[in-house]
N, C-alpha and C positions, 0 to 999 in steps of 0.2 A: 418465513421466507421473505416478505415485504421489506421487514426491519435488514438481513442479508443482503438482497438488494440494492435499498437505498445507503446502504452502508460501502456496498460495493461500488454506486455510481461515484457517493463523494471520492473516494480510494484513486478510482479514474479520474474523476477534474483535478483532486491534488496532484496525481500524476502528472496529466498536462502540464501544466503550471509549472510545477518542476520544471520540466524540459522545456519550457519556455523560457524559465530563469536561466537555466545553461546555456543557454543562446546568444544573452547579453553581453556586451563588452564588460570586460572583467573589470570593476573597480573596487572599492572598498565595502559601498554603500549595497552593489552588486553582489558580492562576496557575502553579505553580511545577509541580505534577504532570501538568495540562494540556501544559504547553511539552514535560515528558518522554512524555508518550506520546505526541505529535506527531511527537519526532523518533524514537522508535520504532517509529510508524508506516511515518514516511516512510523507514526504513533497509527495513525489512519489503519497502513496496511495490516499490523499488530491487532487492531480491535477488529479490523474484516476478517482477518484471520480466524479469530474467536468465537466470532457470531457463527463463521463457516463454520467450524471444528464443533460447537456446538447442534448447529443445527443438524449435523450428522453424529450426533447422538454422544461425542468424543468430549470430555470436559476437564478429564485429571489424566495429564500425561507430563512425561520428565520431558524436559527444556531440550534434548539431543534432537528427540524427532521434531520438534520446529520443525528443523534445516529439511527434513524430507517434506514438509505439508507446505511451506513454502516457496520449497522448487516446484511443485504442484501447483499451487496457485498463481504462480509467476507463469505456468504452460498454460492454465486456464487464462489467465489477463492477455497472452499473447495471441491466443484462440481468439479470444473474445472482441479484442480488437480487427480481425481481420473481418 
């Protein structure tokens, strides 16, 4: 759970961050840092994912249901933030 966690706080500050990048006036150099923390994001939320899905016992499942365990954890991230 610990490992979950601290896996889940990074997932939130790269969040932020993100949306801090999208705030900036749009330029090249902007453009270019934005696209990087995006996919840094998105590797983040993939491994919280993992840890999640693991830690509730789930470890060999086909690629479709992603898309349901991550509309879930997108409602748990928006819980979580309020």
């Amino acid at each position: 759970m610990k490992r979950l966690n601290e896996r889940f706080q990074d997932f939130s500050n790269a969040l932020k961050r993100l949306e801090e990048a999208t705030r900036e006036v749009p330029s090249e150099i902007v453009i270019d840092g934005t696209i990087q923390r995006y996919e840094f994001t998105f590797e983040l939320a993939w491994k919280t994912m993992k840890d999640y899905l693991e830690y509730n016992g789930i470890v060999n499942i086909e690629h479709s249901i992603w898309l349901l365990y991550i509309c879930k954890f997108i409602r748990y991230y928006k819980t979580y933030e309020k």
